[in-house]
N, C-alpha and C positions, 0 to 999 in steps of 0.2 A: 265233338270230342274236345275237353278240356285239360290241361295240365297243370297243377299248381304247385312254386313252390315259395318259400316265405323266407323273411329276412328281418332279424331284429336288430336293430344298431343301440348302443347306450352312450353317451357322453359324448364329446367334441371329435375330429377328426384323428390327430395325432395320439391320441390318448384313451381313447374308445375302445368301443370292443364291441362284436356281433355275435349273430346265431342265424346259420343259413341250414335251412330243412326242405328236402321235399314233401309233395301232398301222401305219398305214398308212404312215407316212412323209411326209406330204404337208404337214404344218406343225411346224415346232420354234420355239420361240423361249424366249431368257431373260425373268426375270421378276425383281425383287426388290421391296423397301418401297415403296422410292421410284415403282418403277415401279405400281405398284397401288393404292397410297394419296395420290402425291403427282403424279402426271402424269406422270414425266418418261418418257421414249421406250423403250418393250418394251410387251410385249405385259401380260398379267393375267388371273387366270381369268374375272373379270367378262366381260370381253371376250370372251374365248373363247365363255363363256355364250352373249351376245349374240350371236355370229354363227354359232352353234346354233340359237340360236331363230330368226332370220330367215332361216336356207338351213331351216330347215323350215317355215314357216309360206309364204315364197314358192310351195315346192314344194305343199305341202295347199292353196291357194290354188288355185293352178293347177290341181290336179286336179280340185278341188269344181265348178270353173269348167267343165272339160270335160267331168264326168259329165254339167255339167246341158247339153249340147250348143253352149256358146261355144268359139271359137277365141280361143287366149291367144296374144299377140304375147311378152306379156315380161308378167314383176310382178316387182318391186325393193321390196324392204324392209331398212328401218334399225333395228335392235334398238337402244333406249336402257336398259343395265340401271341402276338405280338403286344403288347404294351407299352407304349412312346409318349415324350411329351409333344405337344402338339401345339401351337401358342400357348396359351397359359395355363392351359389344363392337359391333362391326359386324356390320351384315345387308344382304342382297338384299332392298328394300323394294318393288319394283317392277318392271316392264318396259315400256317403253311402245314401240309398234311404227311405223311411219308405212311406208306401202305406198302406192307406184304402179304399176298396171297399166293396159297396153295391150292391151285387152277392144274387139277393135269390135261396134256394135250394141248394147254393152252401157250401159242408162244409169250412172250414177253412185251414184246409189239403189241400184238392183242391187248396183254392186262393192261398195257399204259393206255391206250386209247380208251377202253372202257372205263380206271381211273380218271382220264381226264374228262368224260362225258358226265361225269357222275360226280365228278367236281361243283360244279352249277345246276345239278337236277336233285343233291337229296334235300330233305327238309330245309336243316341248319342250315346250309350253304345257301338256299333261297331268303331266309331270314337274316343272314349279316348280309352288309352294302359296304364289306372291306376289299381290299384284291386278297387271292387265295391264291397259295400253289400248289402242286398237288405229285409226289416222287412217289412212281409206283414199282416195283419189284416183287417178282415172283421168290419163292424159296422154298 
């Protein structure tokens, strides 16, 4: 099984501009310096990262949760990816996660340990080689 998604840059770094799409069609947005480096409004691949890693870490959550015989109402997570400089360049220095699920029956103890297992076992999180953390609460 394959996934594809694409990226068009045009002109020099600073002053550039892109086009980031998935293979499915289901998100496009521009990108350029400003937008990645300095905040201003579009999207950035960081970003995109991050909301890879939390539509997968919600979803393995969820499952780990049902194998072990809970009923999941919902779990919501926020990827925060880090972005640093790093010697001379920039790097992905971290992820940090913050999840809440709606687990009934479930203590709170429970949802973090299975957050935390699930931390290092979904997809995403076997695919980055940054430290993660991972704040889980029920609600």
């Amino acid at each position: 099984m394959d996934r594809t998604a694409s990226a068009r840059w045009a002109g020099d770094l600073k002053s550039g501009n892109g086009n980031i799409k998935t293979g499915s069609g289901a998100f496009e947005g521009a990108y350029s310096f400003t937008t990645r480096f300095e905040g201003t409004k579009g999207t950035n691949p960081e970003e995109l990262l991050g909301a890879a890693h939390a539509g997968c870490f919600s979803m393995a959550l969820a499952h780990a949760l049902s194998l072990a015989g809970h009923k999941v109402t919902s779990v919501d997570t926020t990827a925060t990816v880090h972005l640093n400089k790093v010697g001379d360049g920039m790097s992905v220095t971290g992820v940090d996660l913050v999840t809440k699920g709606v687990v009934p029956g479930l203590s709170a103890e429970h949802f973090a340990k299975f957050a935390d297992d699930t931390k290092t076992g979904c997809i995403i999180s076997r695919a980055l080689a940054v430290p993660m953390t991972v704040k889980a609460t029920l609600g």
